[in-house]
KOLNULUM-570287 format. One record per residue (C-alpha): z, y, x; residue number from 0. Coordinates in steps of 0.001 Angstrom, whole numbers, plus 500000, padded with zeros to 6 digits. Layout:
<atom up="Z" north="Y" east="X" n="NUM"/>
...
END
This chain:
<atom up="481598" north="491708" east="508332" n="0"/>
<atom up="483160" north="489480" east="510617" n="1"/>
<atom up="484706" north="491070" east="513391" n="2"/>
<atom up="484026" north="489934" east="517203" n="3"/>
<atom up="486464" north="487199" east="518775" n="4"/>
<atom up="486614" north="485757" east="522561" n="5"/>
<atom up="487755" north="482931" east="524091" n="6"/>
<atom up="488161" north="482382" east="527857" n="7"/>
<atom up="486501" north="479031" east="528604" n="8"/>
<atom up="486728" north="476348" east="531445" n="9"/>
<atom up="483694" north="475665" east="533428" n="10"/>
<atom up="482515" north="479235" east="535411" n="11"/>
<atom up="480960" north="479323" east="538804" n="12"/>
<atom up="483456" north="480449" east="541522" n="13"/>
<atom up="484769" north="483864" east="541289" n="14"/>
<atom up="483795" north="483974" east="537674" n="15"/>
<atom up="484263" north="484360" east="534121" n="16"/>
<atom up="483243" north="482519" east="531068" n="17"/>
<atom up="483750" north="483276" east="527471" n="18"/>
<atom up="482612" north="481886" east="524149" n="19"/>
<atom up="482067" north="484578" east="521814" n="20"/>
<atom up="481822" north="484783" east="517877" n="21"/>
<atom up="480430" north="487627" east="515251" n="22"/>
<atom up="478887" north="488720" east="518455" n="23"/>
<atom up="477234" north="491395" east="516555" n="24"/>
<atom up="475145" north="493872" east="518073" n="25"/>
<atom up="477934" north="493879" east="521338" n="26"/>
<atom up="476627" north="494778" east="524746" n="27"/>
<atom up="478025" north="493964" east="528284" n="28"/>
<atom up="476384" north="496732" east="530312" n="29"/>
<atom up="477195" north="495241" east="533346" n="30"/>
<atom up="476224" north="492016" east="535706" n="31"/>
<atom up="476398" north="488753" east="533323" n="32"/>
<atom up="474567" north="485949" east="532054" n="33"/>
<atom up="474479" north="484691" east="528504" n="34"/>
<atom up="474518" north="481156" east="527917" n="35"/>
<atom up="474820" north="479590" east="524242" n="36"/>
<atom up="476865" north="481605" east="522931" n="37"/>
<atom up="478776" north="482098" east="525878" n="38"/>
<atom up="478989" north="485440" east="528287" n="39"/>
<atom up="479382" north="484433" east="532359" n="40"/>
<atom up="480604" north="487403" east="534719" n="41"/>
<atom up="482058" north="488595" east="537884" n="42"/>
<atom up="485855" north="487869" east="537705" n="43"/>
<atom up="486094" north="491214" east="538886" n="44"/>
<atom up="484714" north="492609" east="535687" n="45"/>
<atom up="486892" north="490420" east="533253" n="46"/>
<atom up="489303" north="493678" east="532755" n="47"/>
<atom up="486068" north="495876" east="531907" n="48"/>
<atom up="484922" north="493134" east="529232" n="49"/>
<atom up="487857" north="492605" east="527466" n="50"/>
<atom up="488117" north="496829" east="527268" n="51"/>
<atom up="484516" north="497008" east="526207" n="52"/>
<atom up="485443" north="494034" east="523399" n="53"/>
<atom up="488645" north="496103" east="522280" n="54"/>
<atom up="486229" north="499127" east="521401" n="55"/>
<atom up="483714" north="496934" east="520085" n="56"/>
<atom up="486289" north="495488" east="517369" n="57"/>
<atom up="488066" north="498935" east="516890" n="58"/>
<atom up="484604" north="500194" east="515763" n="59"/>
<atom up="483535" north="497405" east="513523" n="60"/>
<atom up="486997" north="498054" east="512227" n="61"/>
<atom up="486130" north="501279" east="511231" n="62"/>
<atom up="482754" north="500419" east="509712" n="63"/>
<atom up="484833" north="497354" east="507800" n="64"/>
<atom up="487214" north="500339" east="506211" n="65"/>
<atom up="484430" north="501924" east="505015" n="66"/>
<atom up="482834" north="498972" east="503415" n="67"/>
<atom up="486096" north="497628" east="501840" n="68"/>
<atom up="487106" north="501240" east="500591" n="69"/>
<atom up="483383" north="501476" east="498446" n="70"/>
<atom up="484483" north="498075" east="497478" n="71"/>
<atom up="488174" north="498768" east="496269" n="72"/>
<atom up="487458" north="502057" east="494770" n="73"/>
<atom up="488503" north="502372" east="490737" n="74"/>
<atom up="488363" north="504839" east="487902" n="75"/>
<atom up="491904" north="505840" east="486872" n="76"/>
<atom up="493256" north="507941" east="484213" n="77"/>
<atom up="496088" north="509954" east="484345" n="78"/>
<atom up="498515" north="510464" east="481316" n="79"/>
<atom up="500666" north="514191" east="480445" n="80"/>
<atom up="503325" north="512021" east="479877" n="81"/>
<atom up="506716" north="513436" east="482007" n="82"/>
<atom up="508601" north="511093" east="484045" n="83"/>
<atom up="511526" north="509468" east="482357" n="84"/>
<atom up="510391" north="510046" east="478647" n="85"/>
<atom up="510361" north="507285" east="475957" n="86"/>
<atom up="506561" north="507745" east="476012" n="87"/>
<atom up="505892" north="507582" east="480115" n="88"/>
<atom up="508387" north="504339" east="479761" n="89"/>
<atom up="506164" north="502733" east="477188" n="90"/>
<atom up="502786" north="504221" east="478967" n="91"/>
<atom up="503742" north="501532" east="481778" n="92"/>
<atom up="504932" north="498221" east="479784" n="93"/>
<atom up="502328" north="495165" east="480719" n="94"/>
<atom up="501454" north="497507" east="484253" n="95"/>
<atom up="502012" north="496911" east="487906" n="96"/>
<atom up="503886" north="500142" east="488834" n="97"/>
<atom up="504179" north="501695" east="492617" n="98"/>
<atom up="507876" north="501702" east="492064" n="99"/>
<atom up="508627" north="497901" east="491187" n="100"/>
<atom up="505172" north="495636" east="492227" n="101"/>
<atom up="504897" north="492088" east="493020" n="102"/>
<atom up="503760" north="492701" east="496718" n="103"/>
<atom up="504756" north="492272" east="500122" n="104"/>
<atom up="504704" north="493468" east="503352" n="105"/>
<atom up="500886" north="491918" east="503136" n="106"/>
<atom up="499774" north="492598" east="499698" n="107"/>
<atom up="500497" north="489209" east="499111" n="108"/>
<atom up="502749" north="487487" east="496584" n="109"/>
<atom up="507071" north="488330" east="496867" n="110"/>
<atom up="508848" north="484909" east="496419" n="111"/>
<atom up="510170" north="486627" east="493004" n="112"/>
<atom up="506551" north="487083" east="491796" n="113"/>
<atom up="507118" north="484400" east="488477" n="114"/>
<atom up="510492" north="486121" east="487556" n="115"/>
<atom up="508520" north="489504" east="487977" n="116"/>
<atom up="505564" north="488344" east="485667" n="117"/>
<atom up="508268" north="486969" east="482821" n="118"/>
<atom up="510055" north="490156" east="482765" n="119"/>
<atom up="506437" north="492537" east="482065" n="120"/>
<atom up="505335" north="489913" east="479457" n="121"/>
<atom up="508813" north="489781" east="477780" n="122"/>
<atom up="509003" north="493565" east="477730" n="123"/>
<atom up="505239" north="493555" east="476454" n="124"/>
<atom up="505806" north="490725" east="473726" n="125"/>
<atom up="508863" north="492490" east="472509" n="126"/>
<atom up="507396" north="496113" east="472422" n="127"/>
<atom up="504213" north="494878" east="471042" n="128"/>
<atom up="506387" north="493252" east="467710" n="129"/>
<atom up="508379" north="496344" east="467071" n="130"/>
<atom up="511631" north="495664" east="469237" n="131"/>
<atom up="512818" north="497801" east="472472" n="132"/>
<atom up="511648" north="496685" east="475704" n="133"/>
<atom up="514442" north="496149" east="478165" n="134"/>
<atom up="516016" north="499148" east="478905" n="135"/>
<atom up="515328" north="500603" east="482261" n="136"/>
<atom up="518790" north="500215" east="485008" n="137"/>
<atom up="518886" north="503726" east="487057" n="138"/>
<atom up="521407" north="503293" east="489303" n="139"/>
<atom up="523652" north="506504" east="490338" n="140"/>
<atom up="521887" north="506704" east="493715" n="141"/>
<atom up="518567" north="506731" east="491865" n="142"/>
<atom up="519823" north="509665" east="489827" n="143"/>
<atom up="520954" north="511368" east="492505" n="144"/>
<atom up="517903" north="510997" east="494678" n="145"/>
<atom up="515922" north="512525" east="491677" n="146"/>
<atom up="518082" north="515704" east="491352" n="147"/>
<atom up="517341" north="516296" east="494935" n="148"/>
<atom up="513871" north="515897" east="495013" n="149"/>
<atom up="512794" north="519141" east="494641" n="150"/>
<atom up="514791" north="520383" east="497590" n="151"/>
<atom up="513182" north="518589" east="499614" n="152"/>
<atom up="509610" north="519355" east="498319" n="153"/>
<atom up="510679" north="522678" east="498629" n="154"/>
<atom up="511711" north="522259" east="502471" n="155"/>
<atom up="508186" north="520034" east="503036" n="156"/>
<atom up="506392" north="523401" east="501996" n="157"/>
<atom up="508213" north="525289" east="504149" n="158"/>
<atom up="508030" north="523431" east="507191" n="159"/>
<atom up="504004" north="522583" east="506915" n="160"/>
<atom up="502923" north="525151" east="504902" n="161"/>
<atom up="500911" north="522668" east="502159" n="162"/>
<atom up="501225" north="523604" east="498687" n="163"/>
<atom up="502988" north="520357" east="496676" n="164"/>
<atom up="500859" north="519575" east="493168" n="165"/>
<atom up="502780" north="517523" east="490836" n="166"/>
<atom up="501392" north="514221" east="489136" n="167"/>
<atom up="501688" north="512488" east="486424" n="168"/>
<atom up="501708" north="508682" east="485416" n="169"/>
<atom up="497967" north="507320" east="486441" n="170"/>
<atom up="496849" north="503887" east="485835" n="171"/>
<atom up="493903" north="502510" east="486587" n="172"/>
<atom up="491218" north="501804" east="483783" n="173"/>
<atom up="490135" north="498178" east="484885" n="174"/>
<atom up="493201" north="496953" east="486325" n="175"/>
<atom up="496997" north="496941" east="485257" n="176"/>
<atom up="498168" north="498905" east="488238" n="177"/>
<atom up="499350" north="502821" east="487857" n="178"/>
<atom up="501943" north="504593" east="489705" n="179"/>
<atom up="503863" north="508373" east="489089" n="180"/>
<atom up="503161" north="509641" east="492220" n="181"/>
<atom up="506275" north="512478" east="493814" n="182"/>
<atom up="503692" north="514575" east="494803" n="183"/>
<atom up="499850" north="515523" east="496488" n="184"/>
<atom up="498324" north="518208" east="498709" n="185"/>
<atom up="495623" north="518745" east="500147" n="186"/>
<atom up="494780" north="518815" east="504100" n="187"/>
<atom up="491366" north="520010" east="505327" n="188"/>
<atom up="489922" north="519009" east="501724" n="189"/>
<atom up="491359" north="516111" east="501585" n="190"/>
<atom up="494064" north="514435" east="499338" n="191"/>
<atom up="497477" north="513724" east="500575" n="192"/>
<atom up="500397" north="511804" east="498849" n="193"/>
<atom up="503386" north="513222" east="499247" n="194"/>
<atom up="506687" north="510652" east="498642" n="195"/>
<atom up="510089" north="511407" east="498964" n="196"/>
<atom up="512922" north="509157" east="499435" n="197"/>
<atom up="516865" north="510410" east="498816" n="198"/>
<atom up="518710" north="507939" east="501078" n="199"/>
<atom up="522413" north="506987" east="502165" n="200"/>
<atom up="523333" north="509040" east="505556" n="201"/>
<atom up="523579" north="505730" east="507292" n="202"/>
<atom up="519887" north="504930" east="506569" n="203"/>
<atom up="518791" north="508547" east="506860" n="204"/>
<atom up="520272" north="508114" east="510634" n="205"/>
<atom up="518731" north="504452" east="511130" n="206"/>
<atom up="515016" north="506207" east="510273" n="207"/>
<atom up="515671" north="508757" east="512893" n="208"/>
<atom up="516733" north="506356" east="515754" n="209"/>
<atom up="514117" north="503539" east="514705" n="210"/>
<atom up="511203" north="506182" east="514355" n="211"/>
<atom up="509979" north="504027" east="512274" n="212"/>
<atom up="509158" north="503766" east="508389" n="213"/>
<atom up="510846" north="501296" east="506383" n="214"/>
<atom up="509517" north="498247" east="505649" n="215"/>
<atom up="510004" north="498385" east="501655" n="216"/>
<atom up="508483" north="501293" east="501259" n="217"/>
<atom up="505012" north="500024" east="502241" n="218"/>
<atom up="504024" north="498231" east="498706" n="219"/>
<atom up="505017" north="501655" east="497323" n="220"/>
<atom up="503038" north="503772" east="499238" n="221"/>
<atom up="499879" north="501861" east="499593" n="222"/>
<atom up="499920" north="501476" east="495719" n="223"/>
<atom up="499826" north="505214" east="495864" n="224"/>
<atom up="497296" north="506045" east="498156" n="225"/>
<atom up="495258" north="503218" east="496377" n="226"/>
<atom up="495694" north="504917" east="492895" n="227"/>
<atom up="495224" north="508019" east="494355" n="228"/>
<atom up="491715" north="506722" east="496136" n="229"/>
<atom up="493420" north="508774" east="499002" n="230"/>
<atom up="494118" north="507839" east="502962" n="231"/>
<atom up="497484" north="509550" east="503936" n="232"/>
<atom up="500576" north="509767" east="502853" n="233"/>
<atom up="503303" north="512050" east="503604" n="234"/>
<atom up="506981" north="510476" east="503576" n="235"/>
<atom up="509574" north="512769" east="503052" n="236"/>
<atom up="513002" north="511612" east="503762" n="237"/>
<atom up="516385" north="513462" east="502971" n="238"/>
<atom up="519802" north="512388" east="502714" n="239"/>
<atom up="521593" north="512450" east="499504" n="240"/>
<atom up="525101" north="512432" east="501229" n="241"/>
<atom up="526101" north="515917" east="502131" n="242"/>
<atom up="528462" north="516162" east="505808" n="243"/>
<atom up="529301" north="519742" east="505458" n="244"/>
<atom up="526464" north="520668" east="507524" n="245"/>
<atom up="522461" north="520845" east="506153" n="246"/>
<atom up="520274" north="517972" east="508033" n="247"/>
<atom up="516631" north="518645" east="507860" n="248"/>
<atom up="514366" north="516406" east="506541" n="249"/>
<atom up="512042" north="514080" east="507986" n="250"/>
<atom up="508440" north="513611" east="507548" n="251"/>
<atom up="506414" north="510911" east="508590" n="252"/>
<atom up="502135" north="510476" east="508403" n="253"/>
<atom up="501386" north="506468" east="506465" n="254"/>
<atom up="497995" north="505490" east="506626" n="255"/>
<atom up="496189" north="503373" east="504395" n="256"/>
<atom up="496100" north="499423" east="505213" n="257"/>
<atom up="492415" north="498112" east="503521" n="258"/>
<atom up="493480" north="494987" east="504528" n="259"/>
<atom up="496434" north="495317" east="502492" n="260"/>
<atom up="494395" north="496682" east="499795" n="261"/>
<atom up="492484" north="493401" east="499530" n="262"/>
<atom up="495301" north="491701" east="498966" n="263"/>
<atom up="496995" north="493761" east="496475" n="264"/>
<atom up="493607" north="493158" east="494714" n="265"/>
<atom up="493808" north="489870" east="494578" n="266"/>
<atom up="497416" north="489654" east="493619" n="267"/>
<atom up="496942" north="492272" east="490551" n="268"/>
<atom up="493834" north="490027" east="489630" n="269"/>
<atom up="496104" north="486893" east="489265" n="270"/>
<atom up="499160" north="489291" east="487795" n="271"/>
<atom up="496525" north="489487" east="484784" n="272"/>
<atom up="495744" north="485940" east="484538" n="273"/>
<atom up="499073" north="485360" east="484446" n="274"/>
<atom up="500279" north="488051" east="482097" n="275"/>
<atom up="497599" north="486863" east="479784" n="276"/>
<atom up="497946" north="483383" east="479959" n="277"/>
<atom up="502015" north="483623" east="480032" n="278"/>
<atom up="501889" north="486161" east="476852" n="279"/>
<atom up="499253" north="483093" east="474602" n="280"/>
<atom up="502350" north="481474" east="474984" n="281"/>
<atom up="504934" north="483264" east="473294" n="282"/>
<atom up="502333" north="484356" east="470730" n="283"/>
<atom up="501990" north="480664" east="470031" n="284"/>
<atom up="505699" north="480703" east="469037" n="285"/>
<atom up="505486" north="482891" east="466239" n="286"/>
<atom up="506676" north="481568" east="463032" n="287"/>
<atom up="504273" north="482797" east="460020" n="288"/>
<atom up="505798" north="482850" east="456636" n="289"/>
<atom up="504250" north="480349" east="454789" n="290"/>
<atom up="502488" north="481940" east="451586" n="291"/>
END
């Protein structure tokens, strides 16, 4: 589905409008106009009314587009009893795109780091796979930190909204090297929520509360998330891991799901696994075999 575009054109009659417009679909003007090759000619008066009527238009063939594109990006996943941390979980995700660490960015798209990414899986991979120890995992003291603390602020997410916090395990995806440890899901009028939370500095915990805004690097996270869990919403919950003598409440904010950015995370896990694949051939190629 392509959605509806405009463009104002030269050439009306005086005191009117005239725009060329694409993916016209099945878009009515209900009011005084003419439609000429592919072109809609009004009162000037009405130009405010059309472009309205347009906005809808689109805003409901977005809608219908979600729909299609969420049938279309839905996968089977399996999820693993594996807890998070253990030797096991660590080895569960070698070779996978995981919500913590992925190849995306703000669009789904490609980071500028995505080769150096792809080397580091297959090395891990080629190393585990022949017996060795994949590269040991850096947690850095704010990580740790922010993991002690989690549960206090699950705890303080309950208590402020009243929705009962399930915990997950590692789930990856059966067709597609993708899987993420979600924090946490409830459910909201029968349907599933993610629930993330993020330990942060005081002087970032402040900058979310002035901006009112969520930060940009968490979006690859959470939309891995609420793709894995074949969910729409997620719940941020933000604390701050630096205590000032006095308690500061959390904050929660409501993420949506971007199918746009969906698509593109599609595609980019699609060429992750060409390039895993083909990148691995090569190192297997360098395998000395004792002559016999």
């Amino acid at each position: 589905m392509d959605l509806i575009k405009i463009e104002k054109q030269i050439g009306a009659p005086r005191l009117h409008r005239k725009y060329l417009v694409e993916n016209i679909g099945d878009f009515v003007f209900e009011h005084d106009h003419i439609k000429e090759d592919g072109h809609i000619i009004f009162p000037s008066s009405l130009e405010d009314i059309f472009k309205q009527d347009v906005i809808d238009y689109r805003a409901n063939q977005k809608i219908e587009l979600s729909k299609i594109l969420r049938s279309e990006n839905s996968y089977s996943t399996s999820e693993n009893n594996y807890k998070q941390g253990t030797t096991e979980w660590l080895n569960k995700r070698i070779g996978i795109i995981t919500a913590s660490k992925t190849p995306f960015d703000i669009s789904g798209k490609k980071i500028p780091t995505y080769d150096a990414y792809v080397n580091e899986k297959v090395a891990d991979a080629f190393i585990f796979n022949n017996g060795g120890d994949a590269t040991e995992k850096y947690t850095s003291d704010a990580m740790a930190i922010g993991t002690e603390l989690e549960h206090y602020a699950i705890e303080r997410y309950e208590e402020v909204t009243g929705n009962i916090v399930d915990t997950r395990n590692l789930i990856i995806a059966d067709s597609l090297k993708i899987g993420a440890s979600p924090d946490g899901v409830t459910t909201i009028d029968g349907k599933l929520v993610n629930v993330e939370v993020k330990s942060v500095f005081l002087k970032s915990f402040l900058s979310e509360i002035v901006s009112g805004y969520i930060t940009k690097s968490y979006k690859a996270q959470l939309q891995t998330q609420m793709f894995i869990l074949d969910c729409d919403t997620t719940h941020l919950v933000i604390q701050t891991q630096q205590r000032s003598g006095q308690a500061l409440d959390i904050i929660i904010s409501e993420v949506e799901r971007d199918e746009e950015y969906v698509c593109n995370m599609i595609e980019t896990i699609e060429q992750y696994e060409k390039d895993f694949s083909d990148r691995y051939s090569l190192l297997d190629g360098k395998i000395i075999h004792e002559q016999l």
